[in-house]
N, C-alpha and C positions, 0 to 999 in steps of 0.2 A: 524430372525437371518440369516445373510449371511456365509456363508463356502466357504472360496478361492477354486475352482478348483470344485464347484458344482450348478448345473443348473439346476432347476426345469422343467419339463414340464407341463405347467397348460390348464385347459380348460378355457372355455372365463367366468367364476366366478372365474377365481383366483384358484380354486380343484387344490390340486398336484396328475395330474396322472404319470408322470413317473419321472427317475433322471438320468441326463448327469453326470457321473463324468469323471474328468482330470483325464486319464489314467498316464500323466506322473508323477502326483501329487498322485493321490490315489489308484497307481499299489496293495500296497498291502494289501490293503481295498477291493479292488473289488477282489484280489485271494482267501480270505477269504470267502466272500459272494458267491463266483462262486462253492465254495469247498462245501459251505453250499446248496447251491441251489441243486448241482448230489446228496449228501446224502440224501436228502430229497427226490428227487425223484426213488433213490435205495432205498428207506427205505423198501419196500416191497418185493424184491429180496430176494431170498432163503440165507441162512447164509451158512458157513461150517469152519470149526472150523479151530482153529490154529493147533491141532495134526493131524489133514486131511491134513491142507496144508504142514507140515512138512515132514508126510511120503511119499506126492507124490511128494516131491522136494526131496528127498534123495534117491530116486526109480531112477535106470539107464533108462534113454530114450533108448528109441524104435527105431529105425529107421524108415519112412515112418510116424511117428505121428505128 
C-alpha cells in the first residue's frame, strides 16, 4: 500500500528499515510521534506533582535565581 508523502527505506530484500515522511504533508503526524518518542524517553525521570509545581510558581522569585 502506497501513502502520498511517504518513503520507505529498505535494505537490498526489500526490509523496511526506516521512513521518509513529507514534512509539508505530515507536519502533524510526525509532531505527534516526536512528542511521543521525548515521553518515552522521559519516562524514567523523576515526577513532581501538580501541587509542587503550583506552590513554587506562586512563591515570589528571588533575585540572582
Amino acid at each position: 500500500m502506497q501513502v502520498p508523502g511517504i518513503q520507505f527505506v529498505t535494505d537490498e530484500k526489500g526490509r523496511r528499515l526506516g521512513v521518509l515522511p513529507d514534512l509539508r504533508k505530515h507536519a502533524e503526524i510526525w509532531e505527534d510521534i516526536y512528542d511521543a518518542l521525548i515521553a518515552l524517553k522521559r519516562k524514567s525521570e523523576p515526577r513532581e506533582s501538580l501541587a509542587s509545581v503550583r506552590r513554587r510558581l506562586h512563591k515570589p522569585a528571588k533575585l540572582g535565581e
